[in-house]
C-alpha positions as CSV (number, residue, x, y, z in Angstrom):
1,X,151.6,82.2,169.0
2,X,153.7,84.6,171.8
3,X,155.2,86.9,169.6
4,X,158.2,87.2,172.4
5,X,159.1,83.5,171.5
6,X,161.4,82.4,168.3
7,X,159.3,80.7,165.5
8,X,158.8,77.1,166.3
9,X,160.5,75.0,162.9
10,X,160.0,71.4,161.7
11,X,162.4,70.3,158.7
12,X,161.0,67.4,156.7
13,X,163.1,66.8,153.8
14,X,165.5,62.9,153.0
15,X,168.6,64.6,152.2
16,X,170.3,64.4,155.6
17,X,173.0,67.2,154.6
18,X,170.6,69.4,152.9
19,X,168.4,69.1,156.4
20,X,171.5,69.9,158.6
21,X,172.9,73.1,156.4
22,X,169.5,74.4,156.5
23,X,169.0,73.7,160.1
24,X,172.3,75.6,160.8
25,X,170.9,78.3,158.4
26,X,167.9,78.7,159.9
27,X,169.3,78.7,163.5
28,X,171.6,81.9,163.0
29,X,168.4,83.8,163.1
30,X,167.1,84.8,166.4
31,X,163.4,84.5,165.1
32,X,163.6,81.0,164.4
33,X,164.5,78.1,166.2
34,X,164.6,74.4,164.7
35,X,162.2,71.9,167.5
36,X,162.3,68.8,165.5
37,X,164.0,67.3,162.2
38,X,162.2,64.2,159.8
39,X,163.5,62.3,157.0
40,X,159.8,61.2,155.6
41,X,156.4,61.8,156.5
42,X,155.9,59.3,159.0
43,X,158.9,60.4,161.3
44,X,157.2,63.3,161.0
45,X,153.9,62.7,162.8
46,X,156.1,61.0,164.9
47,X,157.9,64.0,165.9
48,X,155.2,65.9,165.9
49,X,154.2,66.1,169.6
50,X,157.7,66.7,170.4
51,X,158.2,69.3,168.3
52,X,155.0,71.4,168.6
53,X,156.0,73.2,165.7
54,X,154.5,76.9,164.0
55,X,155.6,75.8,160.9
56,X,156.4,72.6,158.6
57,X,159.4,73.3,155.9
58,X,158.3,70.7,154.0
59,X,160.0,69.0,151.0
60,X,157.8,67.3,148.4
61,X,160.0,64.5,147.3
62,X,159.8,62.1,150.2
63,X,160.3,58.5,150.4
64,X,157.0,56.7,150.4
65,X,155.2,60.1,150.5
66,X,154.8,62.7,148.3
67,X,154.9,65.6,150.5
68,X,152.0,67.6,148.6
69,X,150.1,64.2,149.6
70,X,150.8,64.6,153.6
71,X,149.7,68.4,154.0
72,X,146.4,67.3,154.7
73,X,147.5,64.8,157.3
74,X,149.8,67.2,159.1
75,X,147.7,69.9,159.7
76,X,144.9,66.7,161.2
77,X,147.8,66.0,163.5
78,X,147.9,69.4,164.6
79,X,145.8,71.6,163.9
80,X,146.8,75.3,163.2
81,X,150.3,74.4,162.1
82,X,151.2,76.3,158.7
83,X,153.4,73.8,156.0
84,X,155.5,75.5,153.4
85,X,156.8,73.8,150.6
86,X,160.5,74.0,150.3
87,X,161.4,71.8,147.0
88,X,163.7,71.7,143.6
89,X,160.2,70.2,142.3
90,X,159.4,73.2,139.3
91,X,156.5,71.0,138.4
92,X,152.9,73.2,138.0
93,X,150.8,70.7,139.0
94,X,152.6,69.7,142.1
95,X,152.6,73.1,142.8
96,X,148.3,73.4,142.2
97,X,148.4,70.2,144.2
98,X,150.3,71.7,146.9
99,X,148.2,74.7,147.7
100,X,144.8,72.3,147.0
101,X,146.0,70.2,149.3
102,X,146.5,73.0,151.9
103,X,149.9,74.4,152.1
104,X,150.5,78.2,153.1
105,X,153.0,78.9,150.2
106,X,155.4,77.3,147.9
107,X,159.2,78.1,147.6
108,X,162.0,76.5,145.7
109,X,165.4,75.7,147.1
110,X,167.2,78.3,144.8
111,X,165.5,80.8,146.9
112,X,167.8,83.5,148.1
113,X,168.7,81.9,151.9
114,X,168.1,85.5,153.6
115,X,164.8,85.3,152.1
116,X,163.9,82.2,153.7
117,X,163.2,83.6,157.2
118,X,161.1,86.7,156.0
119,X,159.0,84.0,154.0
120,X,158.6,81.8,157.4
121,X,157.2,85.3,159.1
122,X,154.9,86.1,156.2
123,X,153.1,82.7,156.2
124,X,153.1,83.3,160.3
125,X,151.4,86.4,159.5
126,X,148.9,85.3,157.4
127,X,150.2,85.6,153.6
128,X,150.6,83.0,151.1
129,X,154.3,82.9,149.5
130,X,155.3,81.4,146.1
131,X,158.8,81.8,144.6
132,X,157.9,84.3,141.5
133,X,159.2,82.1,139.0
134,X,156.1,79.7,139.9
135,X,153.6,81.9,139.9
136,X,153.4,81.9,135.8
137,X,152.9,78.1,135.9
138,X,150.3,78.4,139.0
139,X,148.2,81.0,136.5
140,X,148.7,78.3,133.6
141,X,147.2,75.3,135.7
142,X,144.4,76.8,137.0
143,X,143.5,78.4,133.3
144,X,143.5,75.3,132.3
145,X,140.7,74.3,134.5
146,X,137.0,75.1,134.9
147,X,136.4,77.6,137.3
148,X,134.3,76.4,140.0
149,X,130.6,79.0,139.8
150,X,129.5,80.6,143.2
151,X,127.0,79.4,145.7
152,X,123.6,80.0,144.4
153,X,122.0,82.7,146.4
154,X,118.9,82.0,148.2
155,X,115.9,84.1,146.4
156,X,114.3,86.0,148.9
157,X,113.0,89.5,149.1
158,X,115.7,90.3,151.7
159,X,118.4,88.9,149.1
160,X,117.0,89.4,145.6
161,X,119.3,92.2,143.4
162,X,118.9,93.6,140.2
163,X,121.5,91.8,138.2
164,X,124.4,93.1,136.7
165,X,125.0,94.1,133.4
166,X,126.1,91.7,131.0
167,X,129.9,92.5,130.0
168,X,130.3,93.3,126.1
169,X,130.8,89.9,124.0
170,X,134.7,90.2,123.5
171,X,135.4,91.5,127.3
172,X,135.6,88.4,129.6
173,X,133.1,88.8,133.2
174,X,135.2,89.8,135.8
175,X,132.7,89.2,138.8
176,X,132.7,91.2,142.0
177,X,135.7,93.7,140.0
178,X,134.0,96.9,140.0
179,X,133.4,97.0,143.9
180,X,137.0,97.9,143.6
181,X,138.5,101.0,143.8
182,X,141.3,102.5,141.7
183,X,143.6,102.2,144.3
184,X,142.6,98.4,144.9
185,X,142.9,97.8,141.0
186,X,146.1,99.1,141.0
187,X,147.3,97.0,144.1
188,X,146.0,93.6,142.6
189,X,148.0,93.7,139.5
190,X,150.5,94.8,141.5
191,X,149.8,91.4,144.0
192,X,149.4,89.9,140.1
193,X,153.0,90.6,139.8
194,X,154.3,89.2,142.4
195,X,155.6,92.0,144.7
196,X,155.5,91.9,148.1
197,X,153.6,94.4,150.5
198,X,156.7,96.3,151.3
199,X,157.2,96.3,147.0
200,X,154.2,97.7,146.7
201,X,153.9,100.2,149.4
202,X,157.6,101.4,147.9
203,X,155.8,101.6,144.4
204,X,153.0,103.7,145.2
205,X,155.1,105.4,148.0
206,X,152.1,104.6,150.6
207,X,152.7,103.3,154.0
208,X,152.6,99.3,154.8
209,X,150.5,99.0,156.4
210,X,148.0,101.1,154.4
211,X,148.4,98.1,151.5
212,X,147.8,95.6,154.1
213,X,144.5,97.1,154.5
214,X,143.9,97.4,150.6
215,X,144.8,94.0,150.5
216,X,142.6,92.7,152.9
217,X,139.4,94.8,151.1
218,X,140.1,93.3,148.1
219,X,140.1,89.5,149.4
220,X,136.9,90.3,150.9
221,X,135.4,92.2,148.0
222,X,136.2,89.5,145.6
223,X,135.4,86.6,147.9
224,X,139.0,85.5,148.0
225,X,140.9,84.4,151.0
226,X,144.4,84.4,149.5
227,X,146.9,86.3,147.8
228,X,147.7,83.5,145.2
229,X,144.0,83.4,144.8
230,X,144.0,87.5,144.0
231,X,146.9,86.8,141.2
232,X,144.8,83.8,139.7
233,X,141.9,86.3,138.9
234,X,143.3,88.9,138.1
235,X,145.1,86.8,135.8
236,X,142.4,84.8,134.5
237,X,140.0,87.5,134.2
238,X,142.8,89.6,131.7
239,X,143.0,92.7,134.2
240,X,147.4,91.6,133.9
């Protein structure tokens, strides 16, 4: 995307007056500019061409539709657009749904407005977002499901380690955790929390962009492409 252009916006949501405040919302910010409007999922496709959107706001209850059930199909339809969920829907497993199903972040409509355009930016820029108040339930769900083991490794000379020493019976594995460095530990349960880069840089009174770059070792250290996924282990694995 030209970074000299405003972010390119598609609405989907059925509430014609909740559609039109937000699209009068969202235009008052020079970033952002509104290409294409949609009442359910089909006039959406529809528009899709038209609108050559960045980014889908999408809403989940849709006539016909869920929308957590057209993510996939939207980003078929054009590929490299982001969808982010704008919804009342508190519901955990429409949220686990949601980011399963391939949405860039999940925000409810009780959001703060001015917070709105800096979540649009951050999903441009390659972050997940998730109103904090969901991020409790998204930790609940995926406890409640088996985690999914690595790929086996191939056994060959090249690739065979020594393994790892066995945690201690009451202190749960936390794979791929000691490769971290204080620093990173401390930024995860920070990202655990909930708080934003800038939060965090504020915190630990280090520059921005240096906790970008923590934040990117620590998804590649721990396999994880995701900040929602860095909150789930840390989470899961007891180091919140």
């Amino acid at each position: 995307m030209n970074a000299t252009r405003a972010i390119r916006l598609l609405l989907v949501d059925d509430h014609t007056l909740f559609r039109r405040g937000l699209k009068a919302l969202l235009s008052q910010d020079e970033r952002l500019e509104v290409t294409g409007e949609a009442s359910d999922l089909g006039e959406a496709l529809r528009c899709l061409t038209q609108a050559r959107p960045d980014l889908i706001l999408l809403d989940n209850h849709l006539p016909g539709v869920r929308g957590v059930d057209g993510i996939a199909t939207l980003k078929d339809a054009l590929p490299g657009v982001r969808v982010l969920m704008l919804t009342v829907s508190e519901n955990a497993e429409d949220l686990a749904a949601a980011l399963q199903g391939g949405a860039d972040g999940y925000l409810l409509k009780t959001m703060e407005s001015e917070q709105l355009a800096d979540s649009i930016e951050k999903v441009l820029a390659g972050e997940s977002v998730i109103s904090p108040e969901m991020m409790t339930k998204l930790v609940a769900v995926f406890r409640q499901r088996p985690m999914i083991p690595p790929a086996p490794v191939p056994d060959s000379a090249a690739t065979r380690v020594a393994p790892a020493p066995a945690p201690p019976p009451d202190q749960p594995a936390a794979p791929g955790l000691d490769l971290l460095s204080p620093r990173e530990r401390e930024i995860l349960l920070l990202i655990a929390r909930g708080d934003s880069n800038k939060l965090i840089a504020r915190e630990l009174d280090i520059a921005e962009t240096t906790v970008k770059i923590h934040v990117q070792h620590i998804l590649r250290k721990l396999c994880l492409t995701s900040r929602v996924q860095a909150a789930v282990y840390a989470t899961t694995h007891g180091i919140v």
